[in-house]
C-alpha positions as a Python dict, from the first residue, in 0.01 Angstrom:
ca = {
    (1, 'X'): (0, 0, 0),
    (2, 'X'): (-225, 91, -311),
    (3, 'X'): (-145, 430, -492),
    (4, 'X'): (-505, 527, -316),
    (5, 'X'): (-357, 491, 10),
    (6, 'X'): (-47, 673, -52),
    (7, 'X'): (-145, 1051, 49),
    (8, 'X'): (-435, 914, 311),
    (9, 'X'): (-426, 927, 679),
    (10, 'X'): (-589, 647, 912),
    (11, 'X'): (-548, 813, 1257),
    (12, 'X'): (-736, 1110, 1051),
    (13, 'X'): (-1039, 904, 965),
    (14, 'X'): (-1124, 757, 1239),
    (15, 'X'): (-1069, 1044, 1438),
    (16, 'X'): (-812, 883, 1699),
    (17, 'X'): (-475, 981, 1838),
    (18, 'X'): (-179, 801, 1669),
    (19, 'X'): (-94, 632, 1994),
    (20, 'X'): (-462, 499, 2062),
    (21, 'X'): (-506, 167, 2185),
    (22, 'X'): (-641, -101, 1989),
    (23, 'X'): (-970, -79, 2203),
    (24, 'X'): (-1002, 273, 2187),
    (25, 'X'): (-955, 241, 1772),
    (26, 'X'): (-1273, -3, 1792),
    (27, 'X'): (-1458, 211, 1990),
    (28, 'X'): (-1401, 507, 1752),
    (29, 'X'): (-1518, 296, 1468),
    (30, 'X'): (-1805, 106, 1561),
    (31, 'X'): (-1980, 433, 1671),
    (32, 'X'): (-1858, 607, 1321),
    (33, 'X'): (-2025, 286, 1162),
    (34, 'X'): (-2335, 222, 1390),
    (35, 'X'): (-2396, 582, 1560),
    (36, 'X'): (-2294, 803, 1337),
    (37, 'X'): (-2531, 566, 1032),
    (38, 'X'): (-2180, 575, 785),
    (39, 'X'): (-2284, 170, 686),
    (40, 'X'): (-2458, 88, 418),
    (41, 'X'): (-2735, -91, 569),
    (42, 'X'): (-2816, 249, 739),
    (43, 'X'): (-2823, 462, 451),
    (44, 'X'): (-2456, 556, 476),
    (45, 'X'): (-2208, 584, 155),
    (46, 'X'): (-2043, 286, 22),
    (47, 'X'): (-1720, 455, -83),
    (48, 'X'): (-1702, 639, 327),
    (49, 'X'): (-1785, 283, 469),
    (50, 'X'): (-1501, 112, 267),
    (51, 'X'): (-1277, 388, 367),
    (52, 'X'): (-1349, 365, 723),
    (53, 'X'): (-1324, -19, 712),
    (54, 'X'): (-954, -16, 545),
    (55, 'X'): (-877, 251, 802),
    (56, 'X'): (-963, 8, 1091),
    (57, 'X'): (-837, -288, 944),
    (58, 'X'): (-490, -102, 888),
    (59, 'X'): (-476, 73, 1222),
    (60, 'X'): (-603, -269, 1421),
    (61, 'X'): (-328, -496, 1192),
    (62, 'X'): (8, -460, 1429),
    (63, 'X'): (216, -520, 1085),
    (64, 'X'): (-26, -310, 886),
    (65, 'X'): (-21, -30, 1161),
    (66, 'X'): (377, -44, 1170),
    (67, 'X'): (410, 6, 780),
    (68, 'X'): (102, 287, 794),
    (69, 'X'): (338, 494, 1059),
    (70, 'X'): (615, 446, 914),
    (71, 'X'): (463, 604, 584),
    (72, 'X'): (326, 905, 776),
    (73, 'X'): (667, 924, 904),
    (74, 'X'): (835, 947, 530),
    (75, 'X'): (557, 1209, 412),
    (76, 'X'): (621, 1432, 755),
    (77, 'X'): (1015, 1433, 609),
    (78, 'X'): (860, 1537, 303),
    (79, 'X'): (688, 1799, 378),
    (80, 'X'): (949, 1952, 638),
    (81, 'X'): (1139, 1960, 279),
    (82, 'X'): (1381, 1625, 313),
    (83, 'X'): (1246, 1313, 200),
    (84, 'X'): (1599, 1133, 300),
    (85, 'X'): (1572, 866, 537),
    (86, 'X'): (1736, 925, 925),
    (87, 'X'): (2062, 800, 925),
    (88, 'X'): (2101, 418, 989),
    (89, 'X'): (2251, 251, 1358),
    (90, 'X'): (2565, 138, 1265),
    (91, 'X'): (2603, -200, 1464),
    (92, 'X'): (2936, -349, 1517),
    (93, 'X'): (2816, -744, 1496),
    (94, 'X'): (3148, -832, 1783),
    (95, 'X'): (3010, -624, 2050),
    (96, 'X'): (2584, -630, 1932),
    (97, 'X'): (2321, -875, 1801),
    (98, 'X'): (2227, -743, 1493),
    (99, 'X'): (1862, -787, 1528),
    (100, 'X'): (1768, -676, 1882),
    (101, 'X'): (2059, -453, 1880),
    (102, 'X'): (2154, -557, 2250),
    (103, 'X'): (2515, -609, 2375),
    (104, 'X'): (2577, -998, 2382),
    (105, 'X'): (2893, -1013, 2570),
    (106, 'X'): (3116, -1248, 2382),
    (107, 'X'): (3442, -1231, 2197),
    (108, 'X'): (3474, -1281, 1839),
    (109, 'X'): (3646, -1632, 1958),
    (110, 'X'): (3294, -1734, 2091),
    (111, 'X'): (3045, -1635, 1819),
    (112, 'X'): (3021, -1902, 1649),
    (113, 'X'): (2911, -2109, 1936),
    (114, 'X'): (2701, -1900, 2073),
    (115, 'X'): (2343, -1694, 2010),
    (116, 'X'): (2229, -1425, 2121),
    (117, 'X'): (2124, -1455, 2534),
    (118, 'X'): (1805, -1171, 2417),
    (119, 'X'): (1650, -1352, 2098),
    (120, 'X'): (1843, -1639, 2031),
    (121, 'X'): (1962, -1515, 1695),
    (122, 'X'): (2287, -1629, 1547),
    (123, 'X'): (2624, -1368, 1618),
    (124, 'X'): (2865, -1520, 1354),
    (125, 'X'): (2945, -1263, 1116),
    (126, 'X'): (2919, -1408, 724),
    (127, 'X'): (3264, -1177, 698),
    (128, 'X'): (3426, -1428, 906),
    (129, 'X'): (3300, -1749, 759),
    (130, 'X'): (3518, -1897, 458),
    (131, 'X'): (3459, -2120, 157),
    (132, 'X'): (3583, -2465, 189),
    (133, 'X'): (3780, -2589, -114),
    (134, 'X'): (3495, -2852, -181),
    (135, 'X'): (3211, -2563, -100),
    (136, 'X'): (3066, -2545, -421),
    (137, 'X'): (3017, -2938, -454),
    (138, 'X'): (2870, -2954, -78),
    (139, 'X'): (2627, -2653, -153),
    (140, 'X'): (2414, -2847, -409),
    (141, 'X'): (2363, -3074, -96),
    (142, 'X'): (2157, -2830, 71),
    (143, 'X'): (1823, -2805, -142),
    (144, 'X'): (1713, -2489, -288),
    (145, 'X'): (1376, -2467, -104),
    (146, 'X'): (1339, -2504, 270),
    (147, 'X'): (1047, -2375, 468),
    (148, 'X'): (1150, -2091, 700),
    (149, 'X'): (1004, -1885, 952),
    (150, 'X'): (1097, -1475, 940),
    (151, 'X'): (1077, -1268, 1227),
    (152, 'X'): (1047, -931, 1128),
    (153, 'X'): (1103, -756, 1491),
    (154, 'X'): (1283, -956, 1770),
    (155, 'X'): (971, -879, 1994),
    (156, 'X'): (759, -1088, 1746),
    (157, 'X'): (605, -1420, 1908),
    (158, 'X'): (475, -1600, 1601),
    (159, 'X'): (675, -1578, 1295),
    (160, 'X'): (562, -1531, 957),
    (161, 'X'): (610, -1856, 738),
    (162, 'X'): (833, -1787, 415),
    (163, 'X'): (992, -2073, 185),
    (164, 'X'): (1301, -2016, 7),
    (165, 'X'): (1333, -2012, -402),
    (166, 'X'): (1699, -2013, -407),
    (167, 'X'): (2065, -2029, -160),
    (168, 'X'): (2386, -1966, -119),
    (169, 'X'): (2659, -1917, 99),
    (170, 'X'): (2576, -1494, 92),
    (171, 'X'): (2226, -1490, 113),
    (172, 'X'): (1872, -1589, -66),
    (173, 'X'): (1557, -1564, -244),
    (174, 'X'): (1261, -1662, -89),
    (175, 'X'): (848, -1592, -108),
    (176, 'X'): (729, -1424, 185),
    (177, 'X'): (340, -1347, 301),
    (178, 'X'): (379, -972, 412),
    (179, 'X'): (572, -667, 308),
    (180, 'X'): (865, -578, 351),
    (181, 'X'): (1089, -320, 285),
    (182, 'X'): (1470, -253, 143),
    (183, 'X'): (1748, -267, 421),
    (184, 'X'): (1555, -426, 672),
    (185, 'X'): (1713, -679, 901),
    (186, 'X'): (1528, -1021, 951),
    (187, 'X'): (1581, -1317, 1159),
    (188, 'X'): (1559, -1621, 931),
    (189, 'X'): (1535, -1982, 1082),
    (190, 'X'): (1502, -2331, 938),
    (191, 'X'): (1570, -2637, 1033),
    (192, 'X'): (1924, -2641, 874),
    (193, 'X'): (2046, -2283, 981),
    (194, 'X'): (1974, -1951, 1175),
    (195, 'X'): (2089, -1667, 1038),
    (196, 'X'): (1994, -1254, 1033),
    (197, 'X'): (1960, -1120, 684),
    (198, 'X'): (1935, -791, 539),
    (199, 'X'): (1694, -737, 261),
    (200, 'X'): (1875, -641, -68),
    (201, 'X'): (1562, -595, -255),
    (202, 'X'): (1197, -712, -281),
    (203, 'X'): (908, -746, -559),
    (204, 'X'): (556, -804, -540),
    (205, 'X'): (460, -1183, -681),
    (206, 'X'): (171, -1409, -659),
    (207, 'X'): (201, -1786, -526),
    (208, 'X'): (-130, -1942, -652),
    (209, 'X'): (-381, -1768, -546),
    (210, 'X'): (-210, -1572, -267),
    (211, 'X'): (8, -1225, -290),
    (212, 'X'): (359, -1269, -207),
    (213, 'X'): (678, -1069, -134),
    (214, 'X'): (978, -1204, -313),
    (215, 'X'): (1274, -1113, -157),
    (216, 'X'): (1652, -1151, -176),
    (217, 'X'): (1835, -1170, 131),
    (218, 'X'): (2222, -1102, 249),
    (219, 'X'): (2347, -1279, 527),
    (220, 'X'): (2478, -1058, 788),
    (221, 'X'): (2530, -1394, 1012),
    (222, 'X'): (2519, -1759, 1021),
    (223, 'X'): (2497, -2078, 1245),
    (224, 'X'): (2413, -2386, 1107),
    (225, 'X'): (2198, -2653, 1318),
    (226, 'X'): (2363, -2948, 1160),
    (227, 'X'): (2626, -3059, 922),
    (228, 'X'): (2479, -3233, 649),
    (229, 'X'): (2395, -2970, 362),
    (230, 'X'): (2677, -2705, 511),
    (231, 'X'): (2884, -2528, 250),
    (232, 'X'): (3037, -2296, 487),
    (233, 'X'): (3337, -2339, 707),
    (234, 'X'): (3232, -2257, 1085),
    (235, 'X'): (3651, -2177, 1130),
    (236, 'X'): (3719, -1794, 1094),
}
């Protein structure tokens, strides 16, 4: 979000409820654009237009929309006079999945053999994973760059496609294509391992000509898909 964006309000602009359907967002802005003569082409001004368009392409974006609410959300705190965040779920990884935050059933015996029966993520806590006495010589068999695919929300159907920059047995760096913010969990899978990662902190960067999110990533779990390239005991 540019420093332009920071104090504005979408829902505002286009004159629609925060909950509005998609449909009814389109709606609003076609007939601001077309009826109501704010495009260019009908003698409308440039800087309203662009305004307008940013304001539907944010608020008809599902990512863009989440990040734009939760923004609003942050300045309401502010101006009710606390900017601090609400207090975070604690999740006890034994009895919940850490990303969809369901129950999964198992023991602490079983989580390392089994995902998670909602989304599939993996349950093994990295607390309960061990070094082996050769780890450090097995981890430079896993390469530093794999291709992975994030899942930002467990509800997501099409992941976005992130490559890592560096691993280890607690976490990694990788390049992502959208935002994301500090703290957040993320379901991380590749063909070597699936794990759910918390972001420890994240930079804007550039990969060619595209706009990146670098990120670094602590494992909060771990299950590997095969053994060749595994530095971690599976044994707690």
């Amino acid at each position: 979000m540019s420093e332009m964006d920071l104090d504005v309000n979408y829902y505002t602009i286009l004159g629609v409820h925060r909950a509005a359907r998609v449909d009814v967002i389109r709606v609003h802005y076609r007939r601001m654009m077309q009826q109501d003569a704010n495009h260019p082409d009908l003698g409308g001004d440039t800087r309203k237009a662009a305004l307008i368009n940013k304001a539907y392409a944010v608020l008809s974006d599902p990512t863009k929309r989440r990040e734009h609410d939760a923004h609003l959300d942050f300045l309401g705190r502010v101006a009710a006079g606390s900017a601090a965040a609400p207090a975070e779920k604690v999740l006890d990884p034994t009895r919940e999945c850490l990303f969809c935050e369901r129950p999964h059933g198992y023991g602490a015996s079983d989580l390392a053999e089994f995902s998670c029966g909602t989304c599939g993520s993996a349950l093994q806590p990295v607390d309960n994973l061990r070094m082996e006495p050769t780890g450090q010589r097995s981890m430079h068999r896993l390469d530093r760059t794999l291709d992975l695919t994030m899942f930002t929300h467990w509800r997501q159907k099409k992941g976005f496609v992130a490559r890592t920059e560096d691993i280890s047995p607690q976490g990694l760096r990788m390049m992502a294509p959208c935002n994301l913010q500090r703290d957040q969990h993320v379901r991380l899978v590749s063909s070597v391992f699936d794990a759910i990662g918390k972001i420890s902190h994240c930079e804007p960067g550039r990969s060619g000509w595209r706009e990146v999110t670098i990120a670094g990533v602590a494992f909060l779990t771990l299950r590997f898909n095969r053994a060749s390239g595994v530095f971690v005991s599976r044994r707690a």
